[in-house]
N, CA, C and O atoms as a MOPAC input file, in Angstrom:
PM7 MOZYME 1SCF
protein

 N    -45.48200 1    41.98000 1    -1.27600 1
 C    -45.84900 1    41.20200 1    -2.43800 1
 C    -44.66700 1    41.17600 1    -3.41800 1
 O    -44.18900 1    42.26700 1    -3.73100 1
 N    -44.20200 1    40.18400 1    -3.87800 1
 C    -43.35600 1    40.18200 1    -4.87200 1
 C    -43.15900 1    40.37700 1    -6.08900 1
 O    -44.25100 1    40.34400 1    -6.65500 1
 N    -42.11800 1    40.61400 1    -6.98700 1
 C    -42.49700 1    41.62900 1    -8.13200 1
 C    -43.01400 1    40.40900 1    -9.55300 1
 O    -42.45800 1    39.40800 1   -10.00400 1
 N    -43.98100 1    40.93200 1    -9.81100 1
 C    -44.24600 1    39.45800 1   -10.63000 1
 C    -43.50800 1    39.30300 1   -12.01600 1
 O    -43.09900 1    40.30200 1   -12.60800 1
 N    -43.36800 1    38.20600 1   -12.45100 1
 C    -42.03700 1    37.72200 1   -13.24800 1
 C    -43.10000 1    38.29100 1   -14.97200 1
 O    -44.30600 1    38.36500 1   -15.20800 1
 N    -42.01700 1    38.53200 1   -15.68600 1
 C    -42.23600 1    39.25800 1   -16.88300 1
 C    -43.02600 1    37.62800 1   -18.02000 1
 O    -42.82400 1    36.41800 1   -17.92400 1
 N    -43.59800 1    38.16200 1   -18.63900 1
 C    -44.48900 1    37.10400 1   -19.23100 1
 C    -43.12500 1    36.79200 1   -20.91400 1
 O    -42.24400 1    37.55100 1   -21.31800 1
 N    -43.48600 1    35.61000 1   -21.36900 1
 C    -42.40900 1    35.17300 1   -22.39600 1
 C    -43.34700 1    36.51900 1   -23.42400 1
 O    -42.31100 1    37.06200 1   -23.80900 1
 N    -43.75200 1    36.82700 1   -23.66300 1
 C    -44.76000 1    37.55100 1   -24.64500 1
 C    -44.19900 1    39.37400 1   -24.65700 1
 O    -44.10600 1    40.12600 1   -25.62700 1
 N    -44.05000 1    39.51400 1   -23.91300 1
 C    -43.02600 1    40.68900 1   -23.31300 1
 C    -41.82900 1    40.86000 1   -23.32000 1
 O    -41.25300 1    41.94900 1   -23.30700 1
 N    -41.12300 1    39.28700 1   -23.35100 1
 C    -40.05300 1    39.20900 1   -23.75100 1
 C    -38.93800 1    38.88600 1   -24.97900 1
 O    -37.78900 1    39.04800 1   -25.39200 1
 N    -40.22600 1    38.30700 1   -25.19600 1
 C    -39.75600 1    38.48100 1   -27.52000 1
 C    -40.17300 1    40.12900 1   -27.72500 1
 O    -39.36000 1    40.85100 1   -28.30300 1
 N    -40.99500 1    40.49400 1   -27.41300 1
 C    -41.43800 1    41.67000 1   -27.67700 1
 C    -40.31000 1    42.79500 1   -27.50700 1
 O    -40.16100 1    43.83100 1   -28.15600 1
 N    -39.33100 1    42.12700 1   -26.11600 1
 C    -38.42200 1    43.26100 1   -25.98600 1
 C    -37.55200 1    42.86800 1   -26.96300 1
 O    -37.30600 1    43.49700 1   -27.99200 1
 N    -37.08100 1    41.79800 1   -26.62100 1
 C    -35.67700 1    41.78400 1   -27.83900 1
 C    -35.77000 1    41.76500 1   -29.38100 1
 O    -34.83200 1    41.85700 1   -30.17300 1
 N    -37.41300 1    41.59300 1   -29.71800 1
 C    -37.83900 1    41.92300 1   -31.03600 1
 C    -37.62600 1    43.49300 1   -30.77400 1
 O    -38.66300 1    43.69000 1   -31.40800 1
 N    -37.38700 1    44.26500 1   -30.56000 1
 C    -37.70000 1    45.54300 1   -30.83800 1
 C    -36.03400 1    45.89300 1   -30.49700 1
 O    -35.83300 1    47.10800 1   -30.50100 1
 N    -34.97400 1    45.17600 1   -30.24400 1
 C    -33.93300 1    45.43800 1   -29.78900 1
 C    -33.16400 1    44.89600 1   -31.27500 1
 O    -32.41300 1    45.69000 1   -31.84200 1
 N    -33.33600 1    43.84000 1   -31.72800 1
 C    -33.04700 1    43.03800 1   -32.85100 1
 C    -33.72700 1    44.75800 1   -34.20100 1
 O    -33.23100 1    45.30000 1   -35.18800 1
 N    -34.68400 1    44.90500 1   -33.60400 1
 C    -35.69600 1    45.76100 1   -35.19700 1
 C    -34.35800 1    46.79700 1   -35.03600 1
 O    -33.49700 1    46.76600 1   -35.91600 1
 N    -34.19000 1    47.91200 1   -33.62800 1
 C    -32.95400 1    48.55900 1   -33.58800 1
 C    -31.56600 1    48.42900 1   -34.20100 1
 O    -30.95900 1    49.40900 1   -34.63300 1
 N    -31.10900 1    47.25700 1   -34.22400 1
 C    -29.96100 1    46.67900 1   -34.61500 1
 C    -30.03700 1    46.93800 1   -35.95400 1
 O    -29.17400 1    47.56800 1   -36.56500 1
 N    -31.35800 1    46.33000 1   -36.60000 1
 C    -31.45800 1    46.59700 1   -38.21800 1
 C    -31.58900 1    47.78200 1   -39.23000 1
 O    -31.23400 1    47.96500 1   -40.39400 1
 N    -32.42000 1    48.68500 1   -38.04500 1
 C    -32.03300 1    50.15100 1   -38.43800 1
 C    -30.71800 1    50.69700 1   -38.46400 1
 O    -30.16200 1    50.97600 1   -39.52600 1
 N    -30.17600 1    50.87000 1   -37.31400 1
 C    -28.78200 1    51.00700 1   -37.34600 1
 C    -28.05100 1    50.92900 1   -38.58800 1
 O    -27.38100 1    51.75300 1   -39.21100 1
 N    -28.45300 1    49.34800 1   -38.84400 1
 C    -27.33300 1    48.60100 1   -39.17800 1
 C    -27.96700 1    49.39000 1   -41.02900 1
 O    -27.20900 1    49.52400 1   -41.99000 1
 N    -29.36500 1    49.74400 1   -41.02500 1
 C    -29.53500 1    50.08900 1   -42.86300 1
 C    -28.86700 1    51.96600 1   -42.59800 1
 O    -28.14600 1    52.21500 1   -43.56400 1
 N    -28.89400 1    52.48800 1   -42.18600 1
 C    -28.79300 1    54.19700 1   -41.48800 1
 C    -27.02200 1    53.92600 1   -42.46700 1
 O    -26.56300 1    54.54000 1   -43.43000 1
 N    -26.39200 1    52.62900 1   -41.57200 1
 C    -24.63300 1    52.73000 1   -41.79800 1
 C    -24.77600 1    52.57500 1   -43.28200 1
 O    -24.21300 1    53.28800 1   -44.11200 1
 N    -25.60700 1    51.54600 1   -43.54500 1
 C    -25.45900 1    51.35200 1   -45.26800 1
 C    -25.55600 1    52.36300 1   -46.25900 1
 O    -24.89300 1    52.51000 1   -47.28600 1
 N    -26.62000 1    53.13100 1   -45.72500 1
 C    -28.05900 1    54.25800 1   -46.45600 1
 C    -26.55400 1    55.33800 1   -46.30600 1
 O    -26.34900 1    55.88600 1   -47.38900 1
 N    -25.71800 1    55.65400 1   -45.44500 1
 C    -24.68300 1    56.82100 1   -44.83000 1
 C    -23.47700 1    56.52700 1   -45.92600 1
 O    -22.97400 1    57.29500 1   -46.74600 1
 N    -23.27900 1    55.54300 1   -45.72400 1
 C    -21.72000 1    54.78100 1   -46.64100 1
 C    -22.00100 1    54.80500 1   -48.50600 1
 O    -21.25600 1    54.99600 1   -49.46700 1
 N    -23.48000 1    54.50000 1   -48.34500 1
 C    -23.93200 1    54.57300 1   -49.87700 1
 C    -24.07700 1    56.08400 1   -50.76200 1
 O    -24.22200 1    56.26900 1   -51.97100 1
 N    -23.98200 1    56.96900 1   -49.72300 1
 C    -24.69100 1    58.49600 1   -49.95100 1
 C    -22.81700 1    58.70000 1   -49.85400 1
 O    -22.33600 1    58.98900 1   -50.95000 1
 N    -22.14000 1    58.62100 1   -49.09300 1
 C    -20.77800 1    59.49700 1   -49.48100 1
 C    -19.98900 1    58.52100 1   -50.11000 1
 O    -18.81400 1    58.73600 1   -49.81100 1
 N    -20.13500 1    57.27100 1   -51.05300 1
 C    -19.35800 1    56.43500 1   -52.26900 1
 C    -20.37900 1    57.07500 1   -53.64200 1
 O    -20.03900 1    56.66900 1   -54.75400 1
 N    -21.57400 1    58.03000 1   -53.58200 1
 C    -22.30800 1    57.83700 1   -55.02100 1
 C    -22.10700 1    59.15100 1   -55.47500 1
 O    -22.24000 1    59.42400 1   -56.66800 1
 N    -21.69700 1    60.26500 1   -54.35500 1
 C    -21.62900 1    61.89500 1   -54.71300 1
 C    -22.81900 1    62.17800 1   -55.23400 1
 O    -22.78900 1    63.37600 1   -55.51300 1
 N    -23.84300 1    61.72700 1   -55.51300 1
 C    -24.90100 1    62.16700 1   -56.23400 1
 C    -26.19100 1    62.75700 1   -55.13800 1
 O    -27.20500 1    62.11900 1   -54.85500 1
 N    -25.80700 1    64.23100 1   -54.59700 1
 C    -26.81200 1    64.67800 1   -53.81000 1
 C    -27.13000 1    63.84500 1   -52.77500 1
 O    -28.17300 1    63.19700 1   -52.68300 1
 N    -26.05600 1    63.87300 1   -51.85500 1
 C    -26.08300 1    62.78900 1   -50.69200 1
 C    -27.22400 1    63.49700 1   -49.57000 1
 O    -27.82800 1    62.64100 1   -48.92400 1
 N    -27.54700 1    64.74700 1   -49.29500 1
 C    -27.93900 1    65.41800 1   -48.25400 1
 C    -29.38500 1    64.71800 1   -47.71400 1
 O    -29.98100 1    64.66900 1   -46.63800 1
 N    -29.58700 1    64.24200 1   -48.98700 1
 C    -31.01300 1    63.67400 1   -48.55800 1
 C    -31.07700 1    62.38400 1   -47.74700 1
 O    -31.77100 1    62.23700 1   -46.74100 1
 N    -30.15500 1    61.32300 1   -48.37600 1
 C    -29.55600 1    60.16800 1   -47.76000 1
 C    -29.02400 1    59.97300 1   -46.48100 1
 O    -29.24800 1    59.19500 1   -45.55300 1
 N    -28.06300 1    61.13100 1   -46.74900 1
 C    -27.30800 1    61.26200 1   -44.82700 1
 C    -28.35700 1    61.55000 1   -44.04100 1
 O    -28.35300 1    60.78300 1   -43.07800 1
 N    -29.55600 1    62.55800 1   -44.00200 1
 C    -30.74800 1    62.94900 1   -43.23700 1
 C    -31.52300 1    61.68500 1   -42.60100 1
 O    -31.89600 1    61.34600 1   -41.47700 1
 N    -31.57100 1    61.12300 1   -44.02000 1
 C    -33.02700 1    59.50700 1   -43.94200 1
 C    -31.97800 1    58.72300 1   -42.77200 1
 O    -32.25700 1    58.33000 1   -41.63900 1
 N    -30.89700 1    58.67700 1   -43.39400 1
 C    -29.63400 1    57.87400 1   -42.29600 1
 C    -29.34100 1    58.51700 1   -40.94300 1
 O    -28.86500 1    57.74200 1   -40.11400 1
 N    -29.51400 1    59.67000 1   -40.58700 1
 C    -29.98300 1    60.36900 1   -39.27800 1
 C    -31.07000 1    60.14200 1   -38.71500 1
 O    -31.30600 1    59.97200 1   -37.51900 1
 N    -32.09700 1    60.13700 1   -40.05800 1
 C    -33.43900 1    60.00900 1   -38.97300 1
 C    -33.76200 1    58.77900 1   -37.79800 1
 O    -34.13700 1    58.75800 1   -36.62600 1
 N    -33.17100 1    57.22100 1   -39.42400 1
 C    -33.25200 1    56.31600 1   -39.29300 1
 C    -32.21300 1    56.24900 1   -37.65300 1
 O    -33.04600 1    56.25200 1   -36.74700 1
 N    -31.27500 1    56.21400 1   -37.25600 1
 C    -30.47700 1    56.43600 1   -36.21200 1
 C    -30.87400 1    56.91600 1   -34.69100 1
 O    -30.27200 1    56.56700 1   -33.67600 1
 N    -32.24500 1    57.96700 1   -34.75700 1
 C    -32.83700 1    58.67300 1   -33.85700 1
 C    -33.63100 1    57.33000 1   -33.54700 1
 O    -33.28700 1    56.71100 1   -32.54100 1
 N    -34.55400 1    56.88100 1   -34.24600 1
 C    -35.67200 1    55.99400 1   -33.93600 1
 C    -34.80000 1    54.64900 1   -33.94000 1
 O    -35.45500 1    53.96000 1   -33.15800 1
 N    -34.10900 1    54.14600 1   -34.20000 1
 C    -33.23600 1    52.93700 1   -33.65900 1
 C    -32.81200 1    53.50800 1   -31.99500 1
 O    -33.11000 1    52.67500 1   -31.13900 1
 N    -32.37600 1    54.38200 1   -31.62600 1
 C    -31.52100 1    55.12800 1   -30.20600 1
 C    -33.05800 1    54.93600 1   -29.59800 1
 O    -33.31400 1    54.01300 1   -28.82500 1
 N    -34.15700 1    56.00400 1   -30.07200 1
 C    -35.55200 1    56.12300 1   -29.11600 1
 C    -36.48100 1    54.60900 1   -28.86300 1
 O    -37.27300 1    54.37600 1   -27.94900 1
 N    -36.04100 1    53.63600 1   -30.10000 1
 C    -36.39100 1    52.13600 1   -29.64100 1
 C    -35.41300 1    51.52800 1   -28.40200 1
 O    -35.83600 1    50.77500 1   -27.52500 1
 N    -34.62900 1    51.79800 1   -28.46400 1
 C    -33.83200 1    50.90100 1   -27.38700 1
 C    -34.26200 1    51.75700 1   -26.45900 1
 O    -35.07500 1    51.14000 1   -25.77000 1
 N    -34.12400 1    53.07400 1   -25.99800 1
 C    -34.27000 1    53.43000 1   -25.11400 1
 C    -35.78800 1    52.82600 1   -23.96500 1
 O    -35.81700 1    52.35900 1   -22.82600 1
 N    -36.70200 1    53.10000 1   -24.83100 1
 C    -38.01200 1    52.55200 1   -24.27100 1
 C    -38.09000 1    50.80000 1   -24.48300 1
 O    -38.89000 1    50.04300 1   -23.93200 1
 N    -37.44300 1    50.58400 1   -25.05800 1
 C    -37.38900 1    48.58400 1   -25.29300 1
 C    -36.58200 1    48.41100 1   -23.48200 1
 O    -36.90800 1    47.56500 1   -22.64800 1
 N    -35.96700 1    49.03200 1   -23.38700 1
 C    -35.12900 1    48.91800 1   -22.06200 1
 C    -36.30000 1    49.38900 1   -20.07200 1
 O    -36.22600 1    49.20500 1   -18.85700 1
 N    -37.12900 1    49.99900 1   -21.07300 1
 C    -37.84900 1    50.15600 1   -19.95300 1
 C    -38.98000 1    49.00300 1   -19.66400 1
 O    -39.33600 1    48.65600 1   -18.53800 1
 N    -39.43400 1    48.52300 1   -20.79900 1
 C    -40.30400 1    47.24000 1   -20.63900 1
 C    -40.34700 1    46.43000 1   -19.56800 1
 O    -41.14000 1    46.48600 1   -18.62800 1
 N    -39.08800 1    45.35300 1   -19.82100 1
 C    -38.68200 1    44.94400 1   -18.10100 1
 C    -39.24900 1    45.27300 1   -16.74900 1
 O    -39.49700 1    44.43300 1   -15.88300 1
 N    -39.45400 1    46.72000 1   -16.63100 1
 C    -40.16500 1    47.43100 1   -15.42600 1
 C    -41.65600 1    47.39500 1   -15.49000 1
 O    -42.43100 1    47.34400 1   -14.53500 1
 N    -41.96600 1    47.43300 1   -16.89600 1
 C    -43.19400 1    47.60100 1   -16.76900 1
 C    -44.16300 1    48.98000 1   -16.87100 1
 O    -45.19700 1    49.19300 1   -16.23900 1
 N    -43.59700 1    49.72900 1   -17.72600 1
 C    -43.61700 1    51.17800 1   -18.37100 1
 C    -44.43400 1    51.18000 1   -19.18200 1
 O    -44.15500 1    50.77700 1   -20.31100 1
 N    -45.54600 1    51.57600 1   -18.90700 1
 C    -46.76700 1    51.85900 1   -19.76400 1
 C    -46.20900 1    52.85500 1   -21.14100 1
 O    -46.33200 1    52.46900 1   -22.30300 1
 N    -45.63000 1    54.09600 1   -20.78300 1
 C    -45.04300 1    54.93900 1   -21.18600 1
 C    -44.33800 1    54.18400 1   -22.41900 1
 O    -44.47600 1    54.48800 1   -23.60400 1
 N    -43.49900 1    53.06700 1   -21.86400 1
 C    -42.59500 1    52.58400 1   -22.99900 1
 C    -43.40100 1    51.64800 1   -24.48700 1
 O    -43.01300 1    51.34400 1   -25.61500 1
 N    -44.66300 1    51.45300 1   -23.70900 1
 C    -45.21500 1    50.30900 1   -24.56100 1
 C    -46.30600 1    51.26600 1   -25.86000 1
 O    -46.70500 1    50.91700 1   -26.97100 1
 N    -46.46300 1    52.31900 1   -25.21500 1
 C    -47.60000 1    53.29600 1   -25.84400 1
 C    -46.52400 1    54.03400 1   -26.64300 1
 O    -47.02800 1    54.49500 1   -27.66700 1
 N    -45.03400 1    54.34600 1   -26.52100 1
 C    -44.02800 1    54.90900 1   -28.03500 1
 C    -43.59000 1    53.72700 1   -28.47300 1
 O    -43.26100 1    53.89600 1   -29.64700 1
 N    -43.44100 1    52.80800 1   -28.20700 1
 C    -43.23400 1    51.63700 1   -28.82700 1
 C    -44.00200 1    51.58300 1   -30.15700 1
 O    -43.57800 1    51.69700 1   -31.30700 1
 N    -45.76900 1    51.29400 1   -29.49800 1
 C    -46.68200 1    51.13400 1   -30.37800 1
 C    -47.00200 1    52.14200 1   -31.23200 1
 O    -47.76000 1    52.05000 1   -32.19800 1
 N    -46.33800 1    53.23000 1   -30.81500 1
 C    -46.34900 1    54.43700 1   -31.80000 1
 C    -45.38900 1    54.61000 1   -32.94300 1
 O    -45.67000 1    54.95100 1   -34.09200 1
 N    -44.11800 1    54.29700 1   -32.40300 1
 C    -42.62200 1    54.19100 1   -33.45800 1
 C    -43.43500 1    52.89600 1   -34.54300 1
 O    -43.56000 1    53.02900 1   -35.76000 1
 N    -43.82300 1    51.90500 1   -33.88800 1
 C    -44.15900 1    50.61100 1   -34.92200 1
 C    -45.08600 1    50.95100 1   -35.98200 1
 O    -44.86500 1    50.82200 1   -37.18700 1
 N    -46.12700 1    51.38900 1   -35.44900 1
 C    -47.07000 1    51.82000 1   -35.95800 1
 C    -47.27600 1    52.87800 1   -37.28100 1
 O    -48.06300 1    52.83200 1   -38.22700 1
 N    -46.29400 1    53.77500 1   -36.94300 1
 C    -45.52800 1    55.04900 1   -37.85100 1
 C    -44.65100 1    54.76700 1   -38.93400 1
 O    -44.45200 1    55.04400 1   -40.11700 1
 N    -44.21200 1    54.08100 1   -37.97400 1
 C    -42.84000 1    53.73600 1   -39.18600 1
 C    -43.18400 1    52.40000 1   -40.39500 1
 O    -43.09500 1    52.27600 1   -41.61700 1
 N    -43.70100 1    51.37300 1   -38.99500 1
 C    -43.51200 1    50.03300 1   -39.33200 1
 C    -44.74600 1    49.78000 1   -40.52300 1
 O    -44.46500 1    49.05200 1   -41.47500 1
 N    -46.18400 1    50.43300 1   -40.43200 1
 C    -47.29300 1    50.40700 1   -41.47500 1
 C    -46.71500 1    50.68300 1   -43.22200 1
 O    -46.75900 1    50.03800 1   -44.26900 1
 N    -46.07400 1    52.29300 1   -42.69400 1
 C    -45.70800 1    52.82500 1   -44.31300 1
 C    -44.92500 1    51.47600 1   -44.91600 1
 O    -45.35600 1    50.71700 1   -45.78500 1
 N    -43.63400 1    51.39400 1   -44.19500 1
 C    -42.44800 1    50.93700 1   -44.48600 1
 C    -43.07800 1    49.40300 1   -44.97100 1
 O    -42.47600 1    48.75600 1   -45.82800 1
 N    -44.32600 1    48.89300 1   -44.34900 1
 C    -44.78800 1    47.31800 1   -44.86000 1
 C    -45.65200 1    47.42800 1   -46.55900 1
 O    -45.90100 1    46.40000 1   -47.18900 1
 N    -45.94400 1    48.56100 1   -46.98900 1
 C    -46.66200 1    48.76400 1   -48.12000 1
 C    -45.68400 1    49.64200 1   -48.57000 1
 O    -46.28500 1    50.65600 1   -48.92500 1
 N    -44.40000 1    49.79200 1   -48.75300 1
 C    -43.36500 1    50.14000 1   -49.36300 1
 C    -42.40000 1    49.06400 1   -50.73900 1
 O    -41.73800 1    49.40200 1   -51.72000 1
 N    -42.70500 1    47.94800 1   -50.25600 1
 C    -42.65200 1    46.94900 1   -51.24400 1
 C    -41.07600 1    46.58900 1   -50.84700 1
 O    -40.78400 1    45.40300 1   -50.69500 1
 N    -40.11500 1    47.56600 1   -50.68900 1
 C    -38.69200 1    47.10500 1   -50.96900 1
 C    -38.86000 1    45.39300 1   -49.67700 1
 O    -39.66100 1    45.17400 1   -48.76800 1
 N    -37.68600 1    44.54200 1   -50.23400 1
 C    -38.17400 1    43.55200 1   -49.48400 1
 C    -37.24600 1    43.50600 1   -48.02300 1
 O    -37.54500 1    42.87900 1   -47.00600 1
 N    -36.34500 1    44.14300 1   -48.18400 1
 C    -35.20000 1    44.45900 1   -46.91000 1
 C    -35.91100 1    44.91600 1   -45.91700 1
 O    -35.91500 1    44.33300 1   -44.83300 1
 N    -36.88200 1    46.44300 1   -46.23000 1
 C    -37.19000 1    47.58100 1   -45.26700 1
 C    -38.58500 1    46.62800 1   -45.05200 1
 O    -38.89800 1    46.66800 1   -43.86200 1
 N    -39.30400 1    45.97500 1   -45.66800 1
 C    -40.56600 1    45.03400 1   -45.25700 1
 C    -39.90200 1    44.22600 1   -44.51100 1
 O    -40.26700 1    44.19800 1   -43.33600 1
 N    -39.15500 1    43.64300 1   -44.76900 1
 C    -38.87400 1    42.62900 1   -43.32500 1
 C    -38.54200 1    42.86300 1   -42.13800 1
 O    -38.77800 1    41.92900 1   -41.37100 1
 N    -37.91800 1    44.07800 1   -41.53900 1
 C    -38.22700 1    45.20400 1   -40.75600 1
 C    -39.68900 1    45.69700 1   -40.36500 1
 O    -40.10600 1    45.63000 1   -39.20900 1
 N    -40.31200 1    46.11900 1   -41.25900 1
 C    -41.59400 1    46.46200 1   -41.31500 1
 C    -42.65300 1    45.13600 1   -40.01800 1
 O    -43.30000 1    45.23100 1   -38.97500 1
 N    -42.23300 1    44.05800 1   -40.97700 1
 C    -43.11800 1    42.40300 1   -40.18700 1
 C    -42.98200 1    42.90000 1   -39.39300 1
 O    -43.88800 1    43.49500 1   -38.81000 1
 N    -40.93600 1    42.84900 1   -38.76600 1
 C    -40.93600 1    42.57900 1   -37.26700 1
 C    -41.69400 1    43.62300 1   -36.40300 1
 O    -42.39900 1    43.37400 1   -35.42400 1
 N    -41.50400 1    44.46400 1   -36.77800 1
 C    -41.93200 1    45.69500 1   -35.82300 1
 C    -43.34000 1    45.77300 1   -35.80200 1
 O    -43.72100 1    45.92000 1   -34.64100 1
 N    -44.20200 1    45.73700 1   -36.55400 1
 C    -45.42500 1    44.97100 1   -36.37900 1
 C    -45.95100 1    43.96200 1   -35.81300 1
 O    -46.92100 1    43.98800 1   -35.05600 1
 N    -45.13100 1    42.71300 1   -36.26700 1
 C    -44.87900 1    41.55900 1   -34.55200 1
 C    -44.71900 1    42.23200 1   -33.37700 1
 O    -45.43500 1    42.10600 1   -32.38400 1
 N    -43.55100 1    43.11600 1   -33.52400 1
 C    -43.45500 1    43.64200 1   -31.69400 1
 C    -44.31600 1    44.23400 1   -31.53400 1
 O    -44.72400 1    43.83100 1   -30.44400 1
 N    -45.29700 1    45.36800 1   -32.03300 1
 C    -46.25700 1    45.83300 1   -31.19300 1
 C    -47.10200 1    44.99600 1   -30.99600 1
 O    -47.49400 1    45.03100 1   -29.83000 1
 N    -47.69300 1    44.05900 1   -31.75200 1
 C    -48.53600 1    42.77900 1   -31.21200 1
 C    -48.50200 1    42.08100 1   -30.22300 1
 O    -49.44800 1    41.70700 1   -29.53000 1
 N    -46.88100 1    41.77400 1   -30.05500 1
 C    -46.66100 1    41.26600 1   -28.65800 1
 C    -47.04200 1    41.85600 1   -27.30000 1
 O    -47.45700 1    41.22600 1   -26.32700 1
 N    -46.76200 1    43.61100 1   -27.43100 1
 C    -46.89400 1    44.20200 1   -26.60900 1
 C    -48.44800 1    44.40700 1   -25.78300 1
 O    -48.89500 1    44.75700 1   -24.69000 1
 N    -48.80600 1    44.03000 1   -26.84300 1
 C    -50.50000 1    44.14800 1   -26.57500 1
 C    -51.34200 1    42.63000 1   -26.19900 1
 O    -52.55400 1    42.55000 1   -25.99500 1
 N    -50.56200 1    41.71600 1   -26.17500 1
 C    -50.82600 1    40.54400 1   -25.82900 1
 C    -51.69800 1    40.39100 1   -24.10700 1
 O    -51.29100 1    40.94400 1   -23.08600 1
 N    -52.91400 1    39.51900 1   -24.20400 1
 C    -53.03700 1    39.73000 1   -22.62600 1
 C    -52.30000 1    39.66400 1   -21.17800 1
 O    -52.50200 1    40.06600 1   -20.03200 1
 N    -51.22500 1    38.84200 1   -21.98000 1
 C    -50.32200 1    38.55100 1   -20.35500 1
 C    -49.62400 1    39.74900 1   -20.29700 1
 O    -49.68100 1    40.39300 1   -19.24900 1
 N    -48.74700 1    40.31100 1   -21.56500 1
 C    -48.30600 1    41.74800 1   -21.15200 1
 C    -49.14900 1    42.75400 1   -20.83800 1
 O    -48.88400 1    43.22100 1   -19.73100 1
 N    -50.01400 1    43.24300 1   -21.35100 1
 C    -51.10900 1    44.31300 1   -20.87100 1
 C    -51.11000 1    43.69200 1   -19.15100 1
 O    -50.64400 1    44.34700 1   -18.21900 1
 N    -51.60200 1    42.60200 1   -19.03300 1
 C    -51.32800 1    42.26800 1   -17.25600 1
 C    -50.36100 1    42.71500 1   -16.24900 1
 O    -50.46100 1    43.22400 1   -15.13300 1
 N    -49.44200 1    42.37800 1   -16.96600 1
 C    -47.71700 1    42.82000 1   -16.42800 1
 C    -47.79300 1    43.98200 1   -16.29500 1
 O    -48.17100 1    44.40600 1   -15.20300 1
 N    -47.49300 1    44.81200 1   -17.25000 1
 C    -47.42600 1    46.35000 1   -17.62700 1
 C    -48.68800 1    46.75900 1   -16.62800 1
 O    -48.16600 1    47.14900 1   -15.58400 1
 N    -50.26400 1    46.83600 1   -16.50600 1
 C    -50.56300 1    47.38700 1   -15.98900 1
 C    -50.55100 1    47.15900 1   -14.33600 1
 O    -50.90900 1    48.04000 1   -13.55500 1
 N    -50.01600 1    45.65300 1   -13.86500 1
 C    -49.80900 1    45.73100 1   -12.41200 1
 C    -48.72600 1    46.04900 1   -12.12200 1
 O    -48.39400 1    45.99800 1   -10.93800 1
 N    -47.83800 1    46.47500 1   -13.09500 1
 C    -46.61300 1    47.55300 1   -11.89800 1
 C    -46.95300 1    48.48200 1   -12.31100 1
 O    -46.72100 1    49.27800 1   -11.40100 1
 N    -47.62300 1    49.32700 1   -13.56200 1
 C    -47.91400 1    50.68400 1   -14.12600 1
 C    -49.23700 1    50.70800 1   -14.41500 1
 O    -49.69900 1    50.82800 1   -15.54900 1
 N    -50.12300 1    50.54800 1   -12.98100 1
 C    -51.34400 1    50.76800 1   -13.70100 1
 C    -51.76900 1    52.32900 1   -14.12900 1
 O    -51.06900 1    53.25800 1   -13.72500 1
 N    -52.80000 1    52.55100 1   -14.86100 1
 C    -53.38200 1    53.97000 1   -15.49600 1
 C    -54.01600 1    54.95600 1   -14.03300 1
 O    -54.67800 1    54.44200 1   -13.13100 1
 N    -53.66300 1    56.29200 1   -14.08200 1
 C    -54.33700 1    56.79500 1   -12.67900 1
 C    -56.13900 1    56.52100 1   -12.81800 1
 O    -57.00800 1    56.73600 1   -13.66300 1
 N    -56.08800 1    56.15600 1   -11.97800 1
 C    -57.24600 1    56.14400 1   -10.83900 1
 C    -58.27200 1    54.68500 1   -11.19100 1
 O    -59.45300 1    54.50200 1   -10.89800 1
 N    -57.06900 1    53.55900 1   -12.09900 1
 C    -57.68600 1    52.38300 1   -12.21200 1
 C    -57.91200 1    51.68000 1   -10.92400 1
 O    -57.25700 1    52.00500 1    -9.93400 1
 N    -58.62500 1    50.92100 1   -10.88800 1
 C    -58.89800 1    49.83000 1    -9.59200 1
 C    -57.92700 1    48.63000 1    -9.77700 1
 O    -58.16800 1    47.66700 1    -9.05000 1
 N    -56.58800 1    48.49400 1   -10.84900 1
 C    -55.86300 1    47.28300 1   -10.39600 1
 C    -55.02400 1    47.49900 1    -9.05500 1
 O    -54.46800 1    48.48100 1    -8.56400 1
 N    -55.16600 1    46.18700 1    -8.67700 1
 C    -54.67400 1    45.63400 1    -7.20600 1
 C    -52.68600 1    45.65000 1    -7.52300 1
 O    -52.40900 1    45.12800 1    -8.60200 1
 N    -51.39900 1    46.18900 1    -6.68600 1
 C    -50.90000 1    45.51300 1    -6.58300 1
 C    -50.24000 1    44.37500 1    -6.31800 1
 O    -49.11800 1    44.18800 1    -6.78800 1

């Protein structure tokens, strides 16, 4: 049987969550550069800019497994989004909310019926009855 082709819904979903990475990154360098130009008790800043750095690295990592069809990847996905992406949307700043949307879009996507389809016929749950 052949491997069935990834749904478009799965696939904004990945590169939405590859794009959300990029933007972390890309606030971590700002949040890092801003904390050693202000001298003013940077330790806290460089940390948030570490943390921020871990969960940009642990998004790509599992955004990269999607493709296959990794249950695993879609359930920390929906967990990183969920964690991060809720606070960060009732945070008000309008930079870290627009971040916030996307990553909230991506777990939506992920949960879409054609992906849940995908994902569970190459990774179904033990001892479900889907068919490969």
């Amino acid at each position: 049987m052949s491997r069935p082709v990834m749904p478009g819904s799965l696939r904004w979903g990945f590169w939405l969550w590859i794009v959300v990475s990029g933007l972390l990154a890309l606030s971590a360098a700002t949040i890092y550069l801003q904390a050693l130009t202000q001298r003013s008790n940077p330790a806290s800043a460089i940390g948030f800019a570490g943390l921020l750095v871990v969960v940009a690295v642990l998004q790509v990592v599992f955004a990269l497994r999607l493709p296959r069809g990794k249950r695993v990847a879609r359930e920390m996905l929906t967990t990183i989004g969920l964690i991060g992406g809720v606070p960060l949307f009732f945070r008000g700043l309008s930079s870290i909310w627009v971040v916030a949307v996307l990553m909230i879009v991506a777990v939506a996507l992920l949960w879409l019926p054609a992906s849940s389809r995908f994902i569970l016929t190459l990774d179904p749950k033990p001892g479900s009855k889907v068919r490969r």
